[in-house]
C-alpha positions in Angstrom: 13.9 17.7 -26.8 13.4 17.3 -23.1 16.1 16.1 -21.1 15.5 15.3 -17.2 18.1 14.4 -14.9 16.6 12.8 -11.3 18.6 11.5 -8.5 17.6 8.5 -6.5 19.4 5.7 -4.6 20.2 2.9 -6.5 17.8 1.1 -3.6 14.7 2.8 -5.4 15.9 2.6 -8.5 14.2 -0.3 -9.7 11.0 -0.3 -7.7 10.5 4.2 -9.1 12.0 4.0 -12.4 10.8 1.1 -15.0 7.3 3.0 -14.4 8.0 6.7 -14.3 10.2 5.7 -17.7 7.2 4.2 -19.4 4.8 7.0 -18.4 7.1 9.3 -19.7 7.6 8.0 -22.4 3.7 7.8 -23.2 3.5 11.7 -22.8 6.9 12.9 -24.3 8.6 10.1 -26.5 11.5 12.3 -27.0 12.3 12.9 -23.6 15.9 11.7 -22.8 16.0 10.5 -18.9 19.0 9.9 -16.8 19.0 7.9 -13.5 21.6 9.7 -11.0 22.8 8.2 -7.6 21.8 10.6 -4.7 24.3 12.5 -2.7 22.8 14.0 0.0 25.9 16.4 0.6 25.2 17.8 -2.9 21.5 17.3 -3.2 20.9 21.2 -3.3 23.9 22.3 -4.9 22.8 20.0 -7.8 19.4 21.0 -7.6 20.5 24.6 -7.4 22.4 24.2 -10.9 20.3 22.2 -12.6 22.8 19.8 -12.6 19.5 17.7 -11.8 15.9 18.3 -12.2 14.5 16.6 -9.3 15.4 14.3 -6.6 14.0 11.4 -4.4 14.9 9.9 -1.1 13.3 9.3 2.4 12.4 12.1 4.4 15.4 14.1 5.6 15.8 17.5 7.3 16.0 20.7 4.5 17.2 24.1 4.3 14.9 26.6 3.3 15.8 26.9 -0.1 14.6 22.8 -1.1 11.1 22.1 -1.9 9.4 18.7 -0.9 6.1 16.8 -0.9 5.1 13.1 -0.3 5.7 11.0 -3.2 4.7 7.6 -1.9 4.0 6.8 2.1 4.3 2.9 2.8 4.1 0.7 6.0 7.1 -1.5 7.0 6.6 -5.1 7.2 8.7 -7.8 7.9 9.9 -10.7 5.5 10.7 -14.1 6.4 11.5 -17.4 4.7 8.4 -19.1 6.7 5.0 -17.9 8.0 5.5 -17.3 12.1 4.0 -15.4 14.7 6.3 -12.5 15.8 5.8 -10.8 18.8 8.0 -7.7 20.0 10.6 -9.9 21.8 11.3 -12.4 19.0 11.5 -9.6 16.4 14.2 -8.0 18.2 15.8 -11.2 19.5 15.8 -12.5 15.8 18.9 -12.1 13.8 18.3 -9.4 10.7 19.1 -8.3 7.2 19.6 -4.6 6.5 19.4 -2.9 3.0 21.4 0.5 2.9 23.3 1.7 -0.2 25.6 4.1 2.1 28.6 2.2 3.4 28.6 3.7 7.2 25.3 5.0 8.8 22.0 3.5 10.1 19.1 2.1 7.7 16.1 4.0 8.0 14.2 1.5 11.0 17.2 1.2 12.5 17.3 4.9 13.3 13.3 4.5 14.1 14.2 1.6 17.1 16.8 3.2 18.0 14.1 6.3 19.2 11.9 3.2 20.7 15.0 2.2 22.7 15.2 -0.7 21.1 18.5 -2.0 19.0 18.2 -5.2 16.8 20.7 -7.7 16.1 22.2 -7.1 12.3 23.8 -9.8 11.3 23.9 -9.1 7.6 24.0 -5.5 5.7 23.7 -5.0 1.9 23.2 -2.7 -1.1 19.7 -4.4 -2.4 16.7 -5.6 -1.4 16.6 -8.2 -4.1 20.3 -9.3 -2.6 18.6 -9.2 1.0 15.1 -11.7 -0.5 17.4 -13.9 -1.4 19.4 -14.1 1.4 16.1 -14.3 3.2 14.6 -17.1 1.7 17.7 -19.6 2.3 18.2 -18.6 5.9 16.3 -17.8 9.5 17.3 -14.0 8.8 14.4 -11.2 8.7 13.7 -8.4 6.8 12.1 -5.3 7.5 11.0 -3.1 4.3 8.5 -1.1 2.8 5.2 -3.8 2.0 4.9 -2.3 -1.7 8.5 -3.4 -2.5 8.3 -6.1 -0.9 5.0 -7.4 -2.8 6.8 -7.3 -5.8 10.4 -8.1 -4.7 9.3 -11.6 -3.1 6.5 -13.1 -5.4 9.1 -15.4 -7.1 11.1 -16.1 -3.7 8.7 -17.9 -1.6 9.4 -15.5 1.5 6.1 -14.8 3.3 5.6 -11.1 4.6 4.5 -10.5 8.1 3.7 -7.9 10.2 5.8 -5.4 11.8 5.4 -5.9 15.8 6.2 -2.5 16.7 4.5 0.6 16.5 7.1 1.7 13.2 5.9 4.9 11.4 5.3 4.1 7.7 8.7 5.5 5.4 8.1 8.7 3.7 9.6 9.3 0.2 9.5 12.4 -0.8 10.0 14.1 -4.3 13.0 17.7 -3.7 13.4 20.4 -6.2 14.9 24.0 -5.4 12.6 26.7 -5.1 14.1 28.9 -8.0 12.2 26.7 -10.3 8.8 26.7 -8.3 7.2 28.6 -11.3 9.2 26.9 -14.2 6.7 25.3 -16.6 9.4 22.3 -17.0 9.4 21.7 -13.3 5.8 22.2 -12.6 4.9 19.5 -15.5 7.8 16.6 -14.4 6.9 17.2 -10.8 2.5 16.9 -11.6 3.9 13.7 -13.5 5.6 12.0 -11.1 2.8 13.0 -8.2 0.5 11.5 -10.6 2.4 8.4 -11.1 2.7 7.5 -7.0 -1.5 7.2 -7.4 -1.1 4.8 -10.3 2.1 3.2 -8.2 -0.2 2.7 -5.3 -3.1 1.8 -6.0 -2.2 -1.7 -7.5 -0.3 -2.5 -4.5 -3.8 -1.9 -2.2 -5.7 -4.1 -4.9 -3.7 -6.9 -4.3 -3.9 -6.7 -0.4 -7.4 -6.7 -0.5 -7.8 -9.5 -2.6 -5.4 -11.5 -0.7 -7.2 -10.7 2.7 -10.7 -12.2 0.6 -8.9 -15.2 -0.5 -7.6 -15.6 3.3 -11.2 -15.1 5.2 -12.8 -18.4 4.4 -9.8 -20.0 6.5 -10.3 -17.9 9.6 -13.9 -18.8 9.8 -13.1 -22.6 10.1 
């Protein structure tokens, strides 16, 4: 029976997991899975032990012995309870919501403004995104998070997503496993799976885009 143990924060969890469990379970219905919270300070002990198979998170700095590739790339955009124009100055004059699952530290686009010189005002943080929509959509509050989340996250909130003002790099996730099992046929096969999986995650995402930008060109021509 196969058992696979993959760590991820519990930010990703439901986005990654509902979809790599149901392609799983098309190609090994046996397969026993277990959802671990990350720990970065033990990421490659755990990978080293086997304690877990494989990991995911946001691009971070590794040592030589962790393996990584690009699992999904996705642009920031920003979230709002009503459509507005946002330039630089009223992005970073607004008043924001932040989603990080660790208690102390800064969320991912923080960190990015804060190598723009540029600091934002954060007046709420939280674990979830879904806890962040919602706050969102009964408030002036923004939202910066990745578009492909946030597609799904808001459909039943209302919230309109917007352009990010700033020149923000797109977020990185990445898929780590240690290099001892580089060559192990278990590894090899969950890590092809999952690679393959961030195609199929992506590509519905794009579809919808587009056809929203068709549905929207009529009214910019009038």
């Amino acid at each position: 029976m196969l058992h696979v143990a993959l760590a991820m924060n519990d930010v990703l969890e439901p986005s990654l997991l509902p979809a790599w469990v149901e392609r799983l379970r098309g190609r090994a219905p046996e397969a026993r899975v277990t959802s671990v919270r990350l720990e970065r300070t033990r990421l490659e002990r755990d990978l080293a032990s086997g304690r877990l198979d494989l990991a995911i998170d946001v691009a971070q700095p590794t040592g030589p012995d962790l393996r990584h590739a690009v699992l999904l790339r996705d642009e920031l955009c920003v979230v709002a309870a009503r459509r507005r124009k946002l330039s630089p100055a009223a992005y970073l004059s607004a008043r924001h919501v932040a989603v990080s699952s660790r208690r102390t530290g800064l969320p991912f686009e923080d960190l990015v403004l804060g190598r723009l010189g540029h600091q934002r005002d954060v007046a709420v943080r939280c674990q979830h995104y879904e806890a962040a929509g919602r706050i969102v959509a009964g408030s002036d509050l923004l939202l910066t998070m990745p578009r492909r989340h946030a597609e799904g996250l808001n459909a039943g909130l209302g919230n309109h997503l917007l352009a990010v003002p700033l020149a923000l790099p797109p977020v990185d996730l990445r898929l780590y496993w240690h290099r001892q099992v580089d060559e192990d046929p278990k590894s090899r096969w969950l890590r092809a799976e999952l690679l393959a999986l961030s195609g199929e995650v992506v590509r519905p995402a794009r579809k919808r885009r587009s056809a929203a930008g068709r549905s929207r060109s009529p009214a910019r021509t009038r």
